[in-house]
C-alpha positions as CSV (number, residue, x, y, z in Angstrom):
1,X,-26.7,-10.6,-12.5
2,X,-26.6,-13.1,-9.3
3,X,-23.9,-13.0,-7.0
4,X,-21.7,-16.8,-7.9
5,X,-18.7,-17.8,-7.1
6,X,-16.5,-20.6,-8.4
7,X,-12.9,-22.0,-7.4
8,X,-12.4,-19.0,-5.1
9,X,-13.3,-16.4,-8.1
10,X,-16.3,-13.8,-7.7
11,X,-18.0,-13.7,-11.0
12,X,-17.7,-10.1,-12.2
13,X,-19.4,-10.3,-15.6
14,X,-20.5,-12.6,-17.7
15,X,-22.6,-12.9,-21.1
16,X,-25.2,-15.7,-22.7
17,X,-24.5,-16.8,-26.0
18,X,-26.6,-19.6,-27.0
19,X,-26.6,-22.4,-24.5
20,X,-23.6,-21.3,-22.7
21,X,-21.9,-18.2,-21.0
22,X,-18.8,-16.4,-20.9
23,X,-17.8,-15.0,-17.4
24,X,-14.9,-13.3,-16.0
25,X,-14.1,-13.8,-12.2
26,X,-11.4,-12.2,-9.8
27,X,-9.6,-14.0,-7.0
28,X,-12.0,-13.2,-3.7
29,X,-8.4,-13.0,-1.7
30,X,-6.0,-12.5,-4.5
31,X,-7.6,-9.3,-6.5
32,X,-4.5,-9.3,-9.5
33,X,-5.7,-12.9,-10.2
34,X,-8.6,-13.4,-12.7
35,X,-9.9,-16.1,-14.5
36,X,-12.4,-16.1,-17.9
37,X,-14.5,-19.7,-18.0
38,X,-17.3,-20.9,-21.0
39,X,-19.7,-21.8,-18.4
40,X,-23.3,-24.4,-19.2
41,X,-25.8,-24.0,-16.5
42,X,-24.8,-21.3,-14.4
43,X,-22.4,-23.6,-12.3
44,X,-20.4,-25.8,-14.9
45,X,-17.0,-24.0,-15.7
46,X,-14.7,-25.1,-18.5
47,X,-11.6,-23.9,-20.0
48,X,-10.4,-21.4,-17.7
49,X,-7.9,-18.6,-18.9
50,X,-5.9,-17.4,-16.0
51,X,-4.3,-13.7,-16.1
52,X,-2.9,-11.6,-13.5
53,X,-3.9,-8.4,-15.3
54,X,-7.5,-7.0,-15.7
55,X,-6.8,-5.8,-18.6
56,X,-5.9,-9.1,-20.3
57,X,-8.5,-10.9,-18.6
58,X,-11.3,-8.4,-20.0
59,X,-9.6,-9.0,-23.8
60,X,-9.8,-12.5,-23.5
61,X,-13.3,-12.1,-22.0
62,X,-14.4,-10.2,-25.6
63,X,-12.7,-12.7,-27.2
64,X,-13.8,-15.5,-25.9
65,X,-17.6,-13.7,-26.4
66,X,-17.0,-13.1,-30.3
67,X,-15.1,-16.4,-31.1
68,X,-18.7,-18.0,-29.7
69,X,-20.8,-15.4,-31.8
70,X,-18.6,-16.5,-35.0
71,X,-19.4,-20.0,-34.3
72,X,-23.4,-19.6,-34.0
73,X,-23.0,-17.2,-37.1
74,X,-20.6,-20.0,-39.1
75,X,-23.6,-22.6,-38.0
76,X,-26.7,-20.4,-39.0
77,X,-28.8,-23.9,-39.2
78,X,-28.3,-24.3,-35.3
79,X,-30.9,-22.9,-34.0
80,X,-29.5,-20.4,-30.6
81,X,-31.5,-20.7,-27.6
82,X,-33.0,-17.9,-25.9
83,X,-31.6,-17.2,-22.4
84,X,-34.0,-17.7,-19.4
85,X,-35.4,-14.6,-18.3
């Protein structure tokens, strides 16, 4: 994974499902604050979930991730994009 950063949050992880991504970022000066975005094209961040515990912020992270999987699953006659490789 690339090295990005957005609103002052190092991206950490992140995973492609269909068109978009889930990431998870940390706080580059404030490491107990992290965020989990939906993210379209690598630098468009929506709906940010803001935590002050890892721990959280990785649940919501999987969350996030599966809630997205259920959705392509629910919608089997949408076809899911590849990601760029």
């Amino acid at each position: 994974m690339e090295w990005r950063k957005n609103a002052g949050y190092i991206i950490t992880n992140a995973i492609t499902i269909g068109d978009s991504e889930i990431v998870l970022g940390v706080h580059e000066t404030r490491p107990n604050e992290f965020v989990t975005w939906e993210c379209y094209g690598k630098d468009n961040y929506n709906w940010g979930h803001y935590t002050t515990s890892l721990l959280s912020a990785q649940k919501d992270f999987c969350q996030r991730a599966l809630k997205k999987i259920r959705f392509y699953e629910q919608n089997q006659s949408k076809k899911v994009p590849e990601p760029e490789r």
